[in-house]
PDB file of N, CA, C and O in Angstrom:
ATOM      1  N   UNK A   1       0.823  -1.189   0.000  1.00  0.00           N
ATOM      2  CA  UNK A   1       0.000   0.000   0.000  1.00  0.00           C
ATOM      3  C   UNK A   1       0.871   1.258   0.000  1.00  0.00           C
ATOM      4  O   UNK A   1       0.558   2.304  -0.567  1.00  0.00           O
ATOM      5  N   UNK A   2       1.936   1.061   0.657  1.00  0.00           N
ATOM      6  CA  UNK A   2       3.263   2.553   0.279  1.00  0.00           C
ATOM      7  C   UNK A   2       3.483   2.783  -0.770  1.00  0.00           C
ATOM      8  O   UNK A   2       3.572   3.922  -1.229  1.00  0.00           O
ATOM      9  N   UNK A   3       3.676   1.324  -1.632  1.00  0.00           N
ATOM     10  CA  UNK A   3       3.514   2.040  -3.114  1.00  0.00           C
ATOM     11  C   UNK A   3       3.115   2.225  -3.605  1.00  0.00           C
ATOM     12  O   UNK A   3       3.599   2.560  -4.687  1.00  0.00           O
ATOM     13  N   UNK A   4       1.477   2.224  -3.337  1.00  0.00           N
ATOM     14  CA  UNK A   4       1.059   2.253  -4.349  1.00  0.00           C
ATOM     15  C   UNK A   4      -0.050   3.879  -4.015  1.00  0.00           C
ATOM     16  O   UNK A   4      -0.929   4.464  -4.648  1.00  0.00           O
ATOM     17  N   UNK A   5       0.598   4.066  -2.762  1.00  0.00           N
ATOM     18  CA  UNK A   5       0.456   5.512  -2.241  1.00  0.00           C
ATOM     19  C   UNK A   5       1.418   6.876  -3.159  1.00  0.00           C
ATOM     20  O   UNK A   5       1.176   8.020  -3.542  1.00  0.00           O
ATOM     21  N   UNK A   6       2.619   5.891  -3.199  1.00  0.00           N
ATOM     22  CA  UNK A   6       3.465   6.688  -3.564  1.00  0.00           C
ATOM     23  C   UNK A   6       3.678   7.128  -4.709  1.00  0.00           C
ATOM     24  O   UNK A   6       4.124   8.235  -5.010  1.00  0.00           O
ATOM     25  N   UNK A   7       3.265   6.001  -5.605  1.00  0.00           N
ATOM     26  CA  UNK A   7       3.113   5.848  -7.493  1.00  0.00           C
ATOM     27  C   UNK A   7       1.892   6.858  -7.400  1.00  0.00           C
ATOM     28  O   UNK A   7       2.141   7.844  -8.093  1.00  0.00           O
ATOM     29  N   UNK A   8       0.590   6.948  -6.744  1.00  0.00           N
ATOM     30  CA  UNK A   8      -0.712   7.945  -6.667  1.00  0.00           C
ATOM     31  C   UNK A   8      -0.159   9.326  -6.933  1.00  0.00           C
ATOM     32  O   UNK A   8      -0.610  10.162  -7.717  1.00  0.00           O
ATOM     33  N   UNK A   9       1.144   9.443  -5.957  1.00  0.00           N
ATOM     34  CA  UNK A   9       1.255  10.933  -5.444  1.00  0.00           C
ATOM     35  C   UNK A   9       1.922  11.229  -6.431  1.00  0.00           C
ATOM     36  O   UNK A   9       1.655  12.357  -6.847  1.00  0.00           O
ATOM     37  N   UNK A  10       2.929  10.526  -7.170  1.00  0.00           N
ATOM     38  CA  UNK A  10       3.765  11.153  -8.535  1.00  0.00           C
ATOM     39  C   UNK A  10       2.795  11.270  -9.170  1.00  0.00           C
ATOM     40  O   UNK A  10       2.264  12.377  -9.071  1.00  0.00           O
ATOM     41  N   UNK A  11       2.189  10.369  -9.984  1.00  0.00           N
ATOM     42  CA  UNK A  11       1.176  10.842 -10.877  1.00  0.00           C
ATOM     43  C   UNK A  11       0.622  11.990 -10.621  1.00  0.00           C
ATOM     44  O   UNK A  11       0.887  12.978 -11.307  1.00  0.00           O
ATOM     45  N   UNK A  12      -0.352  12.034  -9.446  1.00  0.00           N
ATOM     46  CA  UNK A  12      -1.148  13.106  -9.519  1.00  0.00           C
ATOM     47  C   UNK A  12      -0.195  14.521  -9.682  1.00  0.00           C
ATOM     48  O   UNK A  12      -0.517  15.447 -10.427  1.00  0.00           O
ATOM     49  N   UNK A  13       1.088  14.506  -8.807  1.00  0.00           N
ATOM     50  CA  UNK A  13       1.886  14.966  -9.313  1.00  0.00           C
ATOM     51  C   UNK A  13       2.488  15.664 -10.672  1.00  0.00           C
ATOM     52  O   UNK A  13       3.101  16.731 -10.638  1.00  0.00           O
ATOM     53  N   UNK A  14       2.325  15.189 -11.437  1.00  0.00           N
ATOM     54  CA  UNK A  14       2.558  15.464 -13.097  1.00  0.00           C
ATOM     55  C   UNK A  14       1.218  15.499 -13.546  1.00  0.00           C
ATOM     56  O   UNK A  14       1.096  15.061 -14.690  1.00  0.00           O
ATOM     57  N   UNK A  15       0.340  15.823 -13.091  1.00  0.00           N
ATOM     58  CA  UNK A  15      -1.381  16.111 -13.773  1.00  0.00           C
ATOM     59  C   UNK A  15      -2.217  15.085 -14.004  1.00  0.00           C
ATOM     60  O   UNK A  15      -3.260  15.177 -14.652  1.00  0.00           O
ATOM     61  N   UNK A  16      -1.665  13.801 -13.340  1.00  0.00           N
ATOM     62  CA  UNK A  16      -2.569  12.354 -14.259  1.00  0.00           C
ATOM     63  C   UNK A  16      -3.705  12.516 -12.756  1.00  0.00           C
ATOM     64  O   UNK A  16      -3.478  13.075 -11.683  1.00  0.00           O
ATOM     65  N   UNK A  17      -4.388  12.111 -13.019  1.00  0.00           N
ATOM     66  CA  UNK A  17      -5.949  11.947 -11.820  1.00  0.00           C
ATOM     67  C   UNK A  17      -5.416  10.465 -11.156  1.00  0.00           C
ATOM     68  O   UNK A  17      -5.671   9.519 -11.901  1.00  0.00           O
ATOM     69  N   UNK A  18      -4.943  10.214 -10.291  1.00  0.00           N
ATOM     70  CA  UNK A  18      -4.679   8.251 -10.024  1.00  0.00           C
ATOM     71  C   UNK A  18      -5.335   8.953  -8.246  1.00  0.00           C
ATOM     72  O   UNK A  18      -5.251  10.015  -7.629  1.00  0.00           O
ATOM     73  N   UNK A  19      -5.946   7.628  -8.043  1.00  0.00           N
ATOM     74  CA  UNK A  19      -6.026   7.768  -6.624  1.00  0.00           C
ATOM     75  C   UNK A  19      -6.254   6.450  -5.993  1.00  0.00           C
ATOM     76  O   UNK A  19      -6.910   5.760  -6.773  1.00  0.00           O
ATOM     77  N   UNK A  20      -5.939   5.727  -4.738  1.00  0.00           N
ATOM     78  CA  UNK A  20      -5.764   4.689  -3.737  1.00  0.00           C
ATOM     79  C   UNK A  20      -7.198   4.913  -3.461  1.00  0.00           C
ATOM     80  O   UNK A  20      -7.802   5.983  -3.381  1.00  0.00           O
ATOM     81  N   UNK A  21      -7.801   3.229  -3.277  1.00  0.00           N
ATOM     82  CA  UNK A  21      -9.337   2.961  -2.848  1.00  0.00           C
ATOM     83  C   UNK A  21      -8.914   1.695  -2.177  1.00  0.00           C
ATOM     84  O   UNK A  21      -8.099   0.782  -2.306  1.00  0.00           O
ATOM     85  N   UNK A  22     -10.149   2.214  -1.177  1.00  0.00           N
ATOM     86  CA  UNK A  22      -9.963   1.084  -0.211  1.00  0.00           C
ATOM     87  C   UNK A  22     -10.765  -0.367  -1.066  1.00  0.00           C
ATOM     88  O   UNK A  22     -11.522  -0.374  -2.036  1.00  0.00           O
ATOM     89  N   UNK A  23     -10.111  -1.732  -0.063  1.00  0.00           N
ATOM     90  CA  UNK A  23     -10.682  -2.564  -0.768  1.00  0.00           C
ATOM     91  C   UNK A  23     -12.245  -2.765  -0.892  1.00  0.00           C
ATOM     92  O   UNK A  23     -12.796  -3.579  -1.633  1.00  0.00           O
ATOM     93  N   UNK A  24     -12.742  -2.048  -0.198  1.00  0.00           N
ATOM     94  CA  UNK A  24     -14.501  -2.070  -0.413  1.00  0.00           C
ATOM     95  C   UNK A  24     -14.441  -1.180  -1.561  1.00  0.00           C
ATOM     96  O   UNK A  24     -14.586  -1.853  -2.582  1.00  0.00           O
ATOM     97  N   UNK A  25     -14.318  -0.189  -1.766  1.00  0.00           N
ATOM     98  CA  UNK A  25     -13.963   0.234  -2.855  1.00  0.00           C
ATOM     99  C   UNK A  25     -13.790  -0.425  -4.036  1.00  0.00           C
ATOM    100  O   UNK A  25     -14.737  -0.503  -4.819  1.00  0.00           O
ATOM    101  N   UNK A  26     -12.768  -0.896  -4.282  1.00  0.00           N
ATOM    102  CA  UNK A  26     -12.615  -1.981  -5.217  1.00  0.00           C
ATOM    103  C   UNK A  26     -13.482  -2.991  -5.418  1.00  0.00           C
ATOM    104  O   UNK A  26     -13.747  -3.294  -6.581  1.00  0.00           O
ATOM    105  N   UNK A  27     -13.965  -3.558  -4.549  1.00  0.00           N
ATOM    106  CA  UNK A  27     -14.886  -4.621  -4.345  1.00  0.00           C
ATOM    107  C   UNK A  27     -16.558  -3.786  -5.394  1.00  0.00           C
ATOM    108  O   UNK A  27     -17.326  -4.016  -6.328  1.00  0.00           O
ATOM    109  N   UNK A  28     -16.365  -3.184  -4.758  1.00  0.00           N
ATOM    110  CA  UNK A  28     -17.767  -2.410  -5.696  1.00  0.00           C
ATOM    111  C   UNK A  28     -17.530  -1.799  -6.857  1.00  0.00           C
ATOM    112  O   UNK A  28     -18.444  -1.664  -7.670  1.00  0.00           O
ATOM    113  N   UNK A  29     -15.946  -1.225  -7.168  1.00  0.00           N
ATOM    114  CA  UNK A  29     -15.870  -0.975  -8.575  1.00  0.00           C
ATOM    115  C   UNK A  29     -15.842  -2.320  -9.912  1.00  0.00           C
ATOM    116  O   UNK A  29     -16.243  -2.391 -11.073  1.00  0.00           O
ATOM    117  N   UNK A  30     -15.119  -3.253  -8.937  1.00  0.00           N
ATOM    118  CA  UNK A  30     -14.900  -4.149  -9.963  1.00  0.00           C
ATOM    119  C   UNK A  30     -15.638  -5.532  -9.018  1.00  0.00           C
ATOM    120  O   UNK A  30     -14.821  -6.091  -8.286  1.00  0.00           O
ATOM    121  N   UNK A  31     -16.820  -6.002  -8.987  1.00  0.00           N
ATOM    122  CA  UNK A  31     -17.542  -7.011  -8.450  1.00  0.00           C
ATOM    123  C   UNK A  31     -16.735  -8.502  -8.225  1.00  0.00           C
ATOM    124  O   UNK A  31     -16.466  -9.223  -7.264  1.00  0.00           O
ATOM    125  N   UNK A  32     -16.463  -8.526 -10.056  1.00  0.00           N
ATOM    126  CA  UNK A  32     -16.181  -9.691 -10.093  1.00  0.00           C
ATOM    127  C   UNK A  32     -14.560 -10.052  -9.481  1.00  0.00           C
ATOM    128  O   UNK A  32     -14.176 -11.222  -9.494  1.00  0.00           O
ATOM    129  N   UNK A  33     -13.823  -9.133  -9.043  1.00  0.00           N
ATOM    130  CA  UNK A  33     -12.714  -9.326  -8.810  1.00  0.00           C
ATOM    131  C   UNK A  33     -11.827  -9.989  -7.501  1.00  0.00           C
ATOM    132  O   UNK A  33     -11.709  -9.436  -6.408  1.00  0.00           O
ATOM    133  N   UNK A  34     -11.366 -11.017  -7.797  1.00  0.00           N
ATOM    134  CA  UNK A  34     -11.165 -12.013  -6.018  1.00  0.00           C
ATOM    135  C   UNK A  34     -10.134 -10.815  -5.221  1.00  0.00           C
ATOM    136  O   UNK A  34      -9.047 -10.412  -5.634  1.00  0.00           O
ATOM    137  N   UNK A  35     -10.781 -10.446  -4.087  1.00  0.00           N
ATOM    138  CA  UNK A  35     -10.083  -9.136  -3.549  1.00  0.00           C
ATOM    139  C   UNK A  35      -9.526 -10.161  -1.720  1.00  0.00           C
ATOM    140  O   UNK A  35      -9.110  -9.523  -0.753  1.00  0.00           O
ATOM    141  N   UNK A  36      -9.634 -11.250  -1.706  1.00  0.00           N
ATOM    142  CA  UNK A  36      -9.328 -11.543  -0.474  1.00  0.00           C
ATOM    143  C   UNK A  36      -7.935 -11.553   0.107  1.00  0.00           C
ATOM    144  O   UNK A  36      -7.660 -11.487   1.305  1.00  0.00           O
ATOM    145  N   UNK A  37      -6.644 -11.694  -1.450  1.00  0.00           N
ATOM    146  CA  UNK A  37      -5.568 -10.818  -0.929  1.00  0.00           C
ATOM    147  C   UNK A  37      -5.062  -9.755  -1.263  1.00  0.00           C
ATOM    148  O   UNK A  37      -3.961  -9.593  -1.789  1.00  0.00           O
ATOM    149  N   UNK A  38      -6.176  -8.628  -0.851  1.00  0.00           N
ATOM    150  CA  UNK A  38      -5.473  -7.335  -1.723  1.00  0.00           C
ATOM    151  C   UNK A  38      -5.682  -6.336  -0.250  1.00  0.00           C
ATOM    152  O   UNK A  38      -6.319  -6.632   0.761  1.00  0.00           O
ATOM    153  N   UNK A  39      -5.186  -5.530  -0.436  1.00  0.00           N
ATOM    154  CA  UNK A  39      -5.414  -4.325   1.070  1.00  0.00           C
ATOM    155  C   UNK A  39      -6.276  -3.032   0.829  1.00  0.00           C
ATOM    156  O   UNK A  39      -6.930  -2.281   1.554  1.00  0.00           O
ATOM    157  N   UNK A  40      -5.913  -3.126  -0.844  1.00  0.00           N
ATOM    158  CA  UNK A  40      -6.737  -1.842  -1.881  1.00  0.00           C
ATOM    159  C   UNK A  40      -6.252  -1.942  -3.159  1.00  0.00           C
ATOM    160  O   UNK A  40      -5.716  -2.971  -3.570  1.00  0.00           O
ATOM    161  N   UNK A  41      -6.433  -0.708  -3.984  1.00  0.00           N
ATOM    162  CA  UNK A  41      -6.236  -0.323  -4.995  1.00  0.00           C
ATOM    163  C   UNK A  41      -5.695   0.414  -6.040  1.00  0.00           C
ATOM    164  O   UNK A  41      -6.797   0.669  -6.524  1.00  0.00           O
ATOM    165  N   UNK A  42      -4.811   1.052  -6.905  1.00  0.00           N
ATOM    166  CA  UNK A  42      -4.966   2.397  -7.099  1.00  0.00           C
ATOM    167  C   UNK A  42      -5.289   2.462  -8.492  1.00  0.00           C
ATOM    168  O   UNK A  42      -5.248   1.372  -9.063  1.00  0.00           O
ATOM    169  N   UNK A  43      -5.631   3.556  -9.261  1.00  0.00           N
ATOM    170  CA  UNK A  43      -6.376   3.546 -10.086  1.00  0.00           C
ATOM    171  C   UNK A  43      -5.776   4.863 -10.876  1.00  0.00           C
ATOM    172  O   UNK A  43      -5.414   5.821 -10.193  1.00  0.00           O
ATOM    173  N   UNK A  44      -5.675   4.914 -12.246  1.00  0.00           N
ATOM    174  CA  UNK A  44      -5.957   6.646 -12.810  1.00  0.00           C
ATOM    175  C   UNK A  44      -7.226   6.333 -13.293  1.00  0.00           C
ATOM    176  O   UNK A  44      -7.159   5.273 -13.915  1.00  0.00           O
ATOM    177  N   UNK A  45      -8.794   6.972 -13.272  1.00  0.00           N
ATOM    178  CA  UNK A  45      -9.547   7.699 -14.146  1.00  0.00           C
ATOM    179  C   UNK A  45      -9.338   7.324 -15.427  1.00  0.00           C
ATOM    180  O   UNK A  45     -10.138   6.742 -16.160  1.00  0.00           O
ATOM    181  N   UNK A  46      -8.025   7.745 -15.721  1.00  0.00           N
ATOM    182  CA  UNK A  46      -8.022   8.151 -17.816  1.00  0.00           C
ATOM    183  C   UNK A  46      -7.237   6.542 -18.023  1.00  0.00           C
ATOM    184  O   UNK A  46      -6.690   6.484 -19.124  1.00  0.00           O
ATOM    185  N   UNK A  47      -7.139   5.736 -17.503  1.00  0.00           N
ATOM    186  CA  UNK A  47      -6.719   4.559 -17.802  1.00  0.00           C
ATOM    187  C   UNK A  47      -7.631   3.491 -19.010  1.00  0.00           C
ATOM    188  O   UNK A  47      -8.841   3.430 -19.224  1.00  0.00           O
ATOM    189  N   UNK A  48      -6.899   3.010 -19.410  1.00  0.00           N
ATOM    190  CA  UNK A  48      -7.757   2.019 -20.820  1.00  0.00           C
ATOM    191  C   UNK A  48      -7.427   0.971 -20.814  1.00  0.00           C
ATOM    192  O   UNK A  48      -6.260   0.841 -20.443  1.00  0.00           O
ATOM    193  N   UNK A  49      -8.088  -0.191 -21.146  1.00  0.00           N
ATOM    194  CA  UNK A  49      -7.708  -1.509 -21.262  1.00  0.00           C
ATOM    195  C   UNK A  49      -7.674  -2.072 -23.008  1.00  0.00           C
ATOM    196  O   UNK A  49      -8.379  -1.965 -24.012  1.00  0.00           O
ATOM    197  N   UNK A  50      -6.662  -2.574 -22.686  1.00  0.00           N
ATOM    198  CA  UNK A  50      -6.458  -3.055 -24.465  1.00  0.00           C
ATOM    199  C   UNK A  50      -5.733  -4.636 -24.786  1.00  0.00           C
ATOM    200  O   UNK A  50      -4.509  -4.743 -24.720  1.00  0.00           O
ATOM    201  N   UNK A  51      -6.423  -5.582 -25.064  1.00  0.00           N
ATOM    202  CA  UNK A  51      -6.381  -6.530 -25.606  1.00  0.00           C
ATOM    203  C   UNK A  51      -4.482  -6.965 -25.828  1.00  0.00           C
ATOM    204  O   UNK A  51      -3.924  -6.644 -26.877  1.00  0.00           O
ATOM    205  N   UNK A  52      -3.881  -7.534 -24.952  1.00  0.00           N
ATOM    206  CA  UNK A  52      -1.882  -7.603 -25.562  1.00  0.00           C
ATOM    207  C   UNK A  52      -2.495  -7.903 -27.393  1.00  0.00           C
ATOM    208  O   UNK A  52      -2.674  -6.933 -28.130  1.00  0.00           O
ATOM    209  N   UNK A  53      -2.762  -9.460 -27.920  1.00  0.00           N
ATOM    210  CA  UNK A  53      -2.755  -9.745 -28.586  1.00  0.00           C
ATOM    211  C   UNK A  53      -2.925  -8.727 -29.877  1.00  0.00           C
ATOM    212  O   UNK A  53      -2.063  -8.713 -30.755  1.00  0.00           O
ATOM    213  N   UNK A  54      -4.454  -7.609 -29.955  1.00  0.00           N
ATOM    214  CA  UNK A  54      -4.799  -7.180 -30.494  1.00  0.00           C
ATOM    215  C   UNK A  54      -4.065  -5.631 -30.667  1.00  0.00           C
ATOM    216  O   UNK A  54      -4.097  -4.803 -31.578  1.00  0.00           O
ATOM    217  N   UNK A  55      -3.528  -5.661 -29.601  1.00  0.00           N
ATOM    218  CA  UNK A  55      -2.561  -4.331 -29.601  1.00  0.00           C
ATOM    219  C   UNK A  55      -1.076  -4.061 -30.233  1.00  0.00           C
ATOM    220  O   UNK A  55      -0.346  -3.156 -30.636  1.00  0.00           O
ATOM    221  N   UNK A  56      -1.136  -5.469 -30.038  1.00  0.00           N
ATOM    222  CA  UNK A  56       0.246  -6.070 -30.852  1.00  0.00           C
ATOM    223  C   UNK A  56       0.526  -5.633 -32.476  1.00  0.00           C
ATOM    224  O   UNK A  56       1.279  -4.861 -33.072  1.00  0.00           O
ATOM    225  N   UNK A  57      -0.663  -6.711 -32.858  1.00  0.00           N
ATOM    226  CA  UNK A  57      -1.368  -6.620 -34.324  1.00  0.00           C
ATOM    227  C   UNK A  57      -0.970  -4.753 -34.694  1.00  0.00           C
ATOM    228  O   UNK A  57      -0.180  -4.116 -35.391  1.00  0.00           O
ATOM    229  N   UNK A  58      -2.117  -4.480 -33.695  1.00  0.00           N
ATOM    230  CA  UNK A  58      -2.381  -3.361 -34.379  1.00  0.00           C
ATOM    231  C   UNK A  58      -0.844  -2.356 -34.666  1.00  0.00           C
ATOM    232  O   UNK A  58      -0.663  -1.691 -35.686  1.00  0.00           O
ATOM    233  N   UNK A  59       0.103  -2.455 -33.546  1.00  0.00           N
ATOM    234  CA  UNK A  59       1.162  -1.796 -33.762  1.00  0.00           C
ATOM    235  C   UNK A  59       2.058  -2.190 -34.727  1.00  0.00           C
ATOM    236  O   UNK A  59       2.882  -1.426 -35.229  1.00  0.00           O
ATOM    237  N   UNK A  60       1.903  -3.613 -35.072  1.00  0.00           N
ATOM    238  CA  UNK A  60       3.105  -3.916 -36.402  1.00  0.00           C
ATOM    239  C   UNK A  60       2.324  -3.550 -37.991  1.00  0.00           C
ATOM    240  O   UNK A  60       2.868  -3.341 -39.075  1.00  0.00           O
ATOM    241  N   UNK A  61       0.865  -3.571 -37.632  1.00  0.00           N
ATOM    242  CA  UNK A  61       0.208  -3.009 -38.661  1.00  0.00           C
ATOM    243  C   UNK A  61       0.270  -1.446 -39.035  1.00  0.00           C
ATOM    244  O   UNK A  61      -0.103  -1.027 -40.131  1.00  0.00           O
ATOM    245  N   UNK A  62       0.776  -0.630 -38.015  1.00  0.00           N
ATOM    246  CA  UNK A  62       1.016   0.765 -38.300  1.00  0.00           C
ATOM    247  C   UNK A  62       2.354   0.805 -38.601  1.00  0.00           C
ATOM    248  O   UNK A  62       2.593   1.719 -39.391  1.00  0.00           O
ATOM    249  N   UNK A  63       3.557   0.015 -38.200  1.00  0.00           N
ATOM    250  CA  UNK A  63       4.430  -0.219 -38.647  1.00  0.00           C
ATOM    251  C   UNK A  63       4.752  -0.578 -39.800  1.00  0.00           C
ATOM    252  O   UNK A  63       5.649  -0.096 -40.491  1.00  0.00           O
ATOM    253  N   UNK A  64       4.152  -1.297 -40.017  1.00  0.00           N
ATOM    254  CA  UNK A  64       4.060  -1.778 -41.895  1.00  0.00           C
ATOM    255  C   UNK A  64       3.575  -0.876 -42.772  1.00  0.00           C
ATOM    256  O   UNK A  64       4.022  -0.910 -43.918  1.00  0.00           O
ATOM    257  N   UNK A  65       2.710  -0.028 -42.466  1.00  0.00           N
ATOM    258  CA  UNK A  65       2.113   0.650 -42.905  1.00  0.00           C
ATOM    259  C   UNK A  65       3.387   2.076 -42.979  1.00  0.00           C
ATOM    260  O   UNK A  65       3.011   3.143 -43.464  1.00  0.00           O
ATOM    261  N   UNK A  66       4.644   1.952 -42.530  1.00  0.00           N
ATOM    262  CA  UNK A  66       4.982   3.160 -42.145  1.00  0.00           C
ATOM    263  C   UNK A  66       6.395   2.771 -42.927  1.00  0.00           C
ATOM    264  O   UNK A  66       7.384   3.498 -43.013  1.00  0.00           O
ATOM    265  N   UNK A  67       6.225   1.367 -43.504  1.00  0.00           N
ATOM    266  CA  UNK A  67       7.244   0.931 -44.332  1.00  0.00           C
ATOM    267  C   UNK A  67       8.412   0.600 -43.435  1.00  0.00           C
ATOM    268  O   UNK A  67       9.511   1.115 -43.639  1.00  0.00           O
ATOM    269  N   UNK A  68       8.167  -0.385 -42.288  1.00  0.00           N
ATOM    270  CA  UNK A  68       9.159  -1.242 -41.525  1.00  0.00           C
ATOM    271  C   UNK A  68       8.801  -2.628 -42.149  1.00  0.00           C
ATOM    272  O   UNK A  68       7.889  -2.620 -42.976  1.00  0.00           O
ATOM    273  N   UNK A  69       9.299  -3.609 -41.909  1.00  0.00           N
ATOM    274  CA  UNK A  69       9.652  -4.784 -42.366  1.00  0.00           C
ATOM    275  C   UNK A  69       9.832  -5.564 -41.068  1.00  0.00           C
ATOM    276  O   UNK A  69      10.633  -5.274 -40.180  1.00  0.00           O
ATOM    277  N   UNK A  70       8.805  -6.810 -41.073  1.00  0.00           N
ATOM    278  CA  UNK A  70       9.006  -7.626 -39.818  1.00  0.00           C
ATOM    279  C   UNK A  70       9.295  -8.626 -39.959  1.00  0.00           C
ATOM    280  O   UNK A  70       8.537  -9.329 -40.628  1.00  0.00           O
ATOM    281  N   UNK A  71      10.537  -9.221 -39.410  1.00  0.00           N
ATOM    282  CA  UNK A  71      11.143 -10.896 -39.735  1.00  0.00           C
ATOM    283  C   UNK A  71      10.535 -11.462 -37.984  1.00  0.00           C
ATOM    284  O   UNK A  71      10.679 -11.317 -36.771  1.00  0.00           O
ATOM    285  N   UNK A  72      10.080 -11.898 -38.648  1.00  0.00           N
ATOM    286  CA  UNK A  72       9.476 -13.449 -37.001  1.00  0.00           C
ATOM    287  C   UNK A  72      10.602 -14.328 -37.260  1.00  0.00           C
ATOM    288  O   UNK A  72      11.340 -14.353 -38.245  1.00  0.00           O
ATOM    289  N   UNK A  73      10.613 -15.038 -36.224  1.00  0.00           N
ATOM    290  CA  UNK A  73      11.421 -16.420 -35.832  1.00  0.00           C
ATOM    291  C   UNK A  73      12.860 -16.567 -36.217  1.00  0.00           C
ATOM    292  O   UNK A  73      13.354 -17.624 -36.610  1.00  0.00           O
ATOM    293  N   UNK A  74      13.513 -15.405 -36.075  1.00  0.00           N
ATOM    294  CA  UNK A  74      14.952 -15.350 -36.329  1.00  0.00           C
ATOM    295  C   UNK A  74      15.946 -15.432 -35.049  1.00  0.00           C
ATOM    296  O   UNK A  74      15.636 -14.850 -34.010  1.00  0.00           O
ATOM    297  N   UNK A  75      16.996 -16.078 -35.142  1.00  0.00           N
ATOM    298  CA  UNK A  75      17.466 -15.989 -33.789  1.00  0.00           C
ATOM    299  C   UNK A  75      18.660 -14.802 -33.848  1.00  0.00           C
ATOM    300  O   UNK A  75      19.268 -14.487 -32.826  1.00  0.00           O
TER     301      UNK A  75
END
């Protein structure tokens, strides 16, 4: 929980919105989430969730698009 006090305070620090919730808190933001070893939370507001797989894609596809060249399975 210090750090994650402390990661809150930089952020908010540099303008990002993040703030520490207690675990009832959490428990009601996110229902489904097994909270029996957690103490809390912290959170930014402007945060997004994005798919690894699909995010992946999408970045070698702007890459290609930008005229890079991708070799897979080379050692």
């Amino acid at each position: 929980m210090v750090q994650l006090r402390r990661t809150a305070a930089v952020a908010r620090a540099h303008g990002v919105a993040c703030d520490v919730v207690s675990l009832a808190q959490a428990a009601e933001m996110y229902p489904i989430m097994q909270t029996n070893d957690l103490k809390g939370q912290s959170g930014c507001r402007e945060d997004g969730k994005a798919n690894p797989a699909d995010l992946t894609l999408a970045l070698a596809k702007g890459a290609r698009n930008g005229g890079v060249r991708i070799f897979e399975a080379c050692a």
